[in-house]
C-alpha positions as CSV (number, residue, x, y, z in Angstrom):
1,X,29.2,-14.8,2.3
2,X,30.6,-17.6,4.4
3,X,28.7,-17.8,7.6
4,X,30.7,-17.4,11.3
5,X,31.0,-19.5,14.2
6,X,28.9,-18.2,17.8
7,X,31.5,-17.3,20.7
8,X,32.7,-20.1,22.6
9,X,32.1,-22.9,19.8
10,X,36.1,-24.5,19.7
11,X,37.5,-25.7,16.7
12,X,39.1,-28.6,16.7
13,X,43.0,-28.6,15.0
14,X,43.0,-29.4,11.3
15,X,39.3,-28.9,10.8
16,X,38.8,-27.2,7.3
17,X,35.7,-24.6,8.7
18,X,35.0,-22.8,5.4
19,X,35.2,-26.2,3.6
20,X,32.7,-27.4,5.6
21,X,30.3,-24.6,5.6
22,X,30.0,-25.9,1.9
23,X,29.9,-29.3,2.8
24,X,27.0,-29.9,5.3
25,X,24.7,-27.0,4.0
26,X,22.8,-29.9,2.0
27,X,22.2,-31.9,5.6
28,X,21.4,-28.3,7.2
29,X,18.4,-27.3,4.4
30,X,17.1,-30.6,5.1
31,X,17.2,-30.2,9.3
32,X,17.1,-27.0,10.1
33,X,13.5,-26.8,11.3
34,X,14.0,-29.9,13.7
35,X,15.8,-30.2,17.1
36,X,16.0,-34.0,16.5
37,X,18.2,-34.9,13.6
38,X,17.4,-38.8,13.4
39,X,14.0,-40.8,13.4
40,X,13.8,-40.4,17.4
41,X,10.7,-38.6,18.5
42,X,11.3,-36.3,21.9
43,X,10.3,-38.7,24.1
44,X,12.4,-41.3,22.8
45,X,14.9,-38.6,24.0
46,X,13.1,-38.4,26.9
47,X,13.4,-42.3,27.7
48,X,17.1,-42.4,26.8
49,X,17.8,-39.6,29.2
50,X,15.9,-41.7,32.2
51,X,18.2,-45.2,31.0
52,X,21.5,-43.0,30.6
53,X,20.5,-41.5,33.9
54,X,23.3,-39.0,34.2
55,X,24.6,-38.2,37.9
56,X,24.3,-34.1,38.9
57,X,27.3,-33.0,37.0
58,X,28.2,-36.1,35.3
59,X,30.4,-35.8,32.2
60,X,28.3,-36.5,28.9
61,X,30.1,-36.6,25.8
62,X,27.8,-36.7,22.5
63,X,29.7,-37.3,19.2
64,X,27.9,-36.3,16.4
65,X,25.5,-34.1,18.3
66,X,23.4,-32.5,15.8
67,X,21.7,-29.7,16.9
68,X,22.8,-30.4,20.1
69,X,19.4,-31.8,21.7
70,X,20.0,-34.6,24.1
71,X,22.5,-32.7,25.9
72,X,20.4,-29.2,26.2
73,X,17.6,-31.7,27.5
74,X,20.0,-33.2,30.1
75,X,21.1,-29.7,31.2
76,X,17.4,-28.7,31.4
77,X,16.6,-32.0,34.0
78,X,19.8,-31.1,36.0
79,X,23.8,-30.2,36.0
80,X,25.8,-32.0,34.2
81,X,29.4,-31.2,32.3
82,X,28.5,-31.6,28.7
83,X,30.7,-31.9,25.0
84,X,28.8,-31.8,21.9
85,X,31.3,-32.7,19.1
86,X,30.1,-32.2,15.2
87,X,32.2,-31.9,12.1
88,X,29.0,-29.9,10.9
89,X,29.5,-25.7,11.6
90,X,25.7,-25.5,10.5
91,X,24.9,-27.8,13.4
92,X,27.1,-27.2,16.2
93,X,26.6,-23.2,15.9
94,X,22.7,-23.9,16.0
95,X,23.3,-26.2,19.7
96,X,25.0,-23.2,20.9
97,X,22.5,-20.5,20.2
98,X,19.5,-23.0,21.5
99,X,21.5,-23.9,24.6
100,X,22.0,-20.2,25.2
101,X,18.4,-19.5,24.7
102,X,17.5,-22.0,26.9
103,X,20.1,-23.4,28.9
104,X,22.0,-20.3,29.4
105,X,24.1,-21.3,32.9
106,X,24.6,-24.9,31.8
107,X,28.6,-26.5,31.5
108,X,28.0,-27.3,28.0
109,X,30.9,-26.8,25.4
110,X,30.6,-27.2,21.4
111,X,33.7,-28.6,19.3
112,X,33.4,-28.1,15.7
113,X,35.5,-30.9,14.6
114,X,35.7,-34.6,13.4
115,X,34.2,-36.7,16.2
116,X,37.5,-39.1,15.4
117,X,40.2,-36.6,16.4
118,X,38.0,-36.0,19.6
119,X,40.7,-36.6,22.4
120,X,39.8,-39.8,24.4
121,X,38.6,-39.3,27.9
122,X,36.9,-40.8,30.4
123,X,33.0,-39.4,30.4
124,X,30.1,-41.0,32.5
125,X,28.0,-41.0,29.7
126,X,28.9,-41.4,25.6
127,X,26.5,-41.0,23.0
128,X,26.4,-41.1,19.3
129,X,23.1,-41.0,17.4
130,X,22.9,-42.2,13.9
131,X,26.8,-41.2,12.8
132,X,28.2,-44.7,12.8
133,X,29.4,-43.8,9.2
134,X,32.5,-41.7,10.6
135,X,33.8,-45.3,11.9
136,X,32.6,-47.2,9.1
137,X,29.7,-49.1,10.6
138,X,28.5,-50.4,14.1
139,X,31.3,-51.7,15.6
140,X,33.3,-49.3,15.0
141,X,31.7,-47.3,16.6
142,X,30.7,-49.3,19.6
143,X,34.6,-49.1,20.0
144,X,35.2,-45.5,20.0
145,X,31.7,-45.0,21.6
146,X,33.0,-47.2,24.8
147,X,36.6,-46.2,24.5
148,X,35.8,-42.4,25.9
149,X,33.5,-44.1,28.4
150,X,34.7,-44.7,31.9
151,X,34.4,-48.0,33.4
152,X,31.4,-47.9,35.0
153,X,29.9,-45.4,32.8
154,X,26.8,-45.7,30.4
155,X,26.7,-45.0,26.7
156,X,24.4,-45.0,23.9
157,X,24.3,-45.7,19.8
158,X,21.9,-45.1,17.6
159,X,21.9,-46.9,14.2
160,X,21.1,-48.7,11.4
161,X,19.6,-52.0,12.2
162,X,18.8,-55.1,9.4
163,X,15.0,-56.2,10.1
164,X,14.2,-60.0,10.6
165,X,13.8,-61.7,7.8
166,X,15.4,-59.4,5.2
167,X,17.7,-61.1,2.8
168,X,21.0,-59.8,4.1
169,X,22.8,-60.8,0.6
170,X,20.7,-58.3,-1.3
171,X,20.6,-55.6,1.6
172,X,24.6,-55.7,1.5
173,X,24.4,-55.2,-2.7
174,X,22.5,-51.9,-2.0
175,X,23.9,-51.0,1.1
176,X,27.3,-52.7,2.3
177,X,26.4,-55.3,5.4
178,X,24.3,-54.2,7.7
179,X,24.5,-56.1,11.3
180,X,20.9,-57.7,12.5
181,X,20.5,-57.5,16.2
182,X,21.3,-60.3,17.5
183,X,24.8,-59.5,15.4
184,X,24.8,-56.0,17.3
185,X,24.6,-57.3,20.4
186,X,27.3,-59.6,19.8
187,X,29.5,-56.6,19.2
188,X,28.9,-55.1,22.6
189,X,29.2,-58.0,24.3
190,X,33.0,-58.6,22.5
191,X,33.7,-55.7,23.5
192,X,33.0,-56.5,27.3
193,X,29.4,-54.7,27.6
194,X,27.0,-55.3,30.0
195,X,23.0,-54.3,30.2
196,X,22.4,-53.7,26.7
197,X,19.0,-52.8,25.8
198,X,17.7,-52.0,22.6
199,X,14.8,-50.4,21.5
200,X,13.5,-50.4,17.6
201,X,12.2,-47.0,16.8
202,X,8.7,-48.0,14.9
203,X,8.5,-47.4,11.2
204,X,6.2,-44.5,11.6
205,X,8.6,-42.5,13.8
206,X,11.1,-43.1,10.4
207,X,8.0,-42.1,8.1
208,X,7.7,-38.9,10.3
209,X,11.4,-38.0,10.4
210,X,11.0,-38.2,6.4
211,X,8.0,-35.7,6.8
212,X,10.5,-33.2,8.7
213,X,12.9,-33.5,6.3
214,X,10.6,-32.8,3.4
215,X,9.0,-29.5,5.9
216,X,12.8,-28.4,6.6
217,X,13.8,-28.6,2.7
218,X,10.8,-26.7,1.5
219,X,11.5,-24.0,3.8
220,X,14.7,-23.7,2.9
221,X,16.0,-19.8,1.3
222,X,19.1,-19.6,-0.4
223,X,20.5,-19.7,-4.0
224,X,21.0,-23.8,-4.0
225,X,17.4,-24.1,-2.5
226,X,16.3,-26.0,-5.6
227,X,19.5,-28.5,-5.4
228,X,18.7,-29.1,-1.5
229,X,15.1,-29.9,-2.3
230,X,16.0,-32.4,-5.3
231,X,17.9,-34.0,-2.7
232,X,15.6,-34.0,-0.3
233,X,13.4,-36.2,-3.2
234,X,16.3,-38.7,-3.1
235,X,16.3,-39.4,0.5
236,X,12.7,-39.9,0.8
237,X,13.0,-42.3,-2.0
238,X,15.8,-44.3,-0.6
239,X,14.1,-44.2,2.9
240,X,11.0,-45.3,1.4
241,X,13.3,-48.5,0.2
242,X,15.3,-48.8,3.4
243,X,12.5,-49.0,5.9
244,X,11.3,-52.7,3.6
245,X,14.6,-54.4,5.2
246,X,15.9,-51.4,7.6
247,X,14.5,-50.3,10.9
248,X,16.5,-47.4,13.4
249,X,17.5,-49.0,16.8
250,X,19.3,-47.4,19.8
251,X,21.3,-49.5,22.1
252,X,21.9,-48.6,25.5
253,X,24.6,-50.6,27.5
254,X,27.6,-50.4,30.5
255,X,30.9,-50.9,30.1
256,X,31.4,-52.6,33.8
257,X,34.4,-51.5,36.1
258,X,37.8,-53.0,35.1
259,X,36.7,-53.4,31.2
């Protein structure tokens, strides 16, 4: 039996919902028992919180938002006017409940929808954590990212990021090309950003995130259970590979008034 949405999550226009159900149960079995969908440990969520520094009800807009975290924690430090977009129903249904649990006054909505279709706006903060594949790498998604940020605003991207001294020829065999940092921050600064700051999440945090995955996957209770956890063995093996050339890095940066 397909599963159903929680009141109040919106649907974006054109989104297949029953197809998707299908599609992101895999990513569900293997995150279901964390908050944190990515190699960030809370208080890296704390410390991006204190550098995004949202205003009392400042608009944040998080594409890609998992399970919803960085926005509940906002709403838990203060107001703000919050959008979690996620094309996963899994995901999004689980940020409303856990917002309602625990944030139950807060002004935060949840679109189930393709982050790209997300109407463009003007939000004080923008955020997307470790989804750059929906605009086919890093500066792509530095673009969107920026282009639903008001001038003036902050935003955030959390991503992929080729480690010094890795041969880039053979990474982009494996992988596609993956941007170093100094080639990341070149990106923002094309695209007119100021104050960008990154910080390299350690390779243990990525090792831990790995563990997570492997507790969510085991716990998993359904009839594909077994396919979810043989999947689960394939990430760990290709993280295991990745984090030799790879590390996870979130940027943090301004997009100045009159850009």
């Amino acid at each position: 039996m397909t599963p159903r949405l929680p009141p109040g999550v919106e649907v974006l226009p054109g989104t297949d919902v029953t197809g998707s159900w299908e599609r992101f149960e895999v990513f569900e079995a293997l995150h279901h028992r964390m908050r944190i969908c990515n190699p960030m440990l809370p208080a890296d969520l704390e410390r991006l919180l204190d550098a995004l520094a949202p205003a009392p009800g400042a608009g944040m807009l998080d594409l890609a938002c998992g399970h919803g975290e960085l926005l509940i924690r906002a709403a838990e430090r203060g107001p703000v006017a919050g959008t979690g977009v996620d094309l996963s129903p899994w995901a999004v249904s689980r940020a409303a409940r856990e917002a309602r649990r625990r944030v139950p006054d807060a002004d935060l909505r949840w679109v189930l929808g393709d982050a790209r279709a997300y109407p463009a706006g003007h939000w004080d903060a923008v955020t997307c954590l470790g989804a750059s594949w929906v605009w086919h790498g890093f500066t792509g998604t530095a673009r969107a990212v920026a282009g639903r940020c008001r001038p003036g605003g902050t935003m955030a991207i959390g991503d992929l990021v080729l480690k010094p001294g890795a041969d880039s020829a053979a990474v982009a065999a494996e992988h596609g090309r993956m941007p170093s940092l100094d080639e990341q921050a070149a990106a923002l600064a094309g695209l007119g950003l100021t104050d960008a700051v990154p910080t390299v999440v350690p390779d243990d945090s990525f090792e831990a995130y790995d563990a997570r995955i492997a507790g969510s996957a085991a716990a998993w209770e359904g009839p594909r259970a077994d396919e979810h956890r043989e999947e689960q063995r394939r990430w760990a093996e290709d993280h295991r590979r990745d984090r030799q050339v790879l590390s996870w890095v979130v940027w943090v940066a301004r997009r100045p008034e009159g850009v």
